[in-house]
N, C-alpha and C positions, 0 to 999 in steps of 0.2 A: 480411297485415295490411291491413285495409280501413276507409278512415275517408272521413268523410261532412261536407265541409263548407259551410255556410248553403244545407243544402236543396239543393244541387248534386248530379251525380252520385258515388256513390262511387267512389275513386281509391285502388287496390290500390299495396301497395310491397310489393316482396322484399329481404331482406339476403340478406348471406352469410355472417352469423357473428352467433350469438347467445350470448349469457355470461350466468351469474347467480351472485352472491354475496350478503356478508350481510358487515355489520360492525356491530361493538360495538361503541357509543355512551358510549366514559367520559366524554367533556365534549367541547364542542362541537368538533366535530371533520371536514376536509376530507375529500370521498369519496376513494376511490385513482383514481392515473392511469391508465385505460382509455379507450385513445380508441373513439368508439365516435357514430353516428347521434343515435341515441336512447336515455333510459334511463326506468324505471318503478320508482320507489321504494316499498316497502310496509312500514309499522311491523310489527316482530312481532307472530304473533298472539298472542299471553303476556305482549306489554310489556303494564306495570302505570302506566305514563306516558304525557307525551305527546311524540312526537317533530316537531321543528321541522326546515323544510327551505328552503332559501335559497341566498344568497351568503356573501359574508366575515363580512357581519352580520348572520347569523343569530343571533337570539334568540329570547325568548320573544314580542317583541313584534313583532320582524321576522324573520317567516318562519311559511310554511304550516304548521299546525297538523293533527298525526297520531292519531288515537289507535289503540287495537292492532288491526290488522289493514287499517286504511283505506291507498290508494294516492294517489300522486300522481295517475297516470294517463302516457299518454307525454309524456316532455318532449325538443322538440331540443335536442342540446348535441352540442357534436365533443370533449369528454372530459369522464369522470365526476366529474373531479378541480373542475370550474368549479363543483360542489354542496357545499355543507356541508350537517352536521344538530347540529343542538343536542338535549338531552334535559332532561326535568324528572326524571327517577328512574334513578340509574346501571344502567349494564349495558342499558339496554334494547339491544333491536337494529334496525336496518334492512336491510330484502333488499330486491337490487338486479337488477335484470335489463335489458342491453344490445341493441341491434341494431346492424352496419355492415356 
């Protein structure tokens, strides 16, 4: 993984463990506890809503706003469980994918 920051040069990292999963969105609801580097959140591509991403306060009004198939992109955290996702149409889903 290679990222490039304000124009500098780029700066390579390696893990040693990558995961991916997927959870169903009944109501706003805590990621599971994986500890883990980094994680990259992607609305399903089929949700028919929009999925919200955050902390404890996620809502509609607080928190990044998904629709199907858009990503976060990489976010630091030391476990997956410190994200919520809220949803505006049940069942959608969220896939997840780790590095540490």
């Amino acid at each position: 993984m290679t990222f490039s920051k304000f124009g500098m040069a780029n700066i390579s990292y390696s893990f040693k463990e990558f995961a991916a999963g997927r959870v169903i969105v009944s109501a706003t609801k805590q990621c599971p506890a994986i500890p883990c580097e980094m994680c990259n959140l992607t609305a399903g591509p089929s949700n028919t809503g929009v999925i919200y991403v955050g902390g404890s306060n996620v809502s509609s009004i607080e928190g990044i706003p998904l629709q199907a198939g858009e990503s976060t992109g990489w976010i630091p955290v030391e476990n997956l469980n410190l994200i919520y996702i809220a949803r505006s149409v049940p069942a959608d889903v969220v896939n997840y994918m780790i590095v540490r």
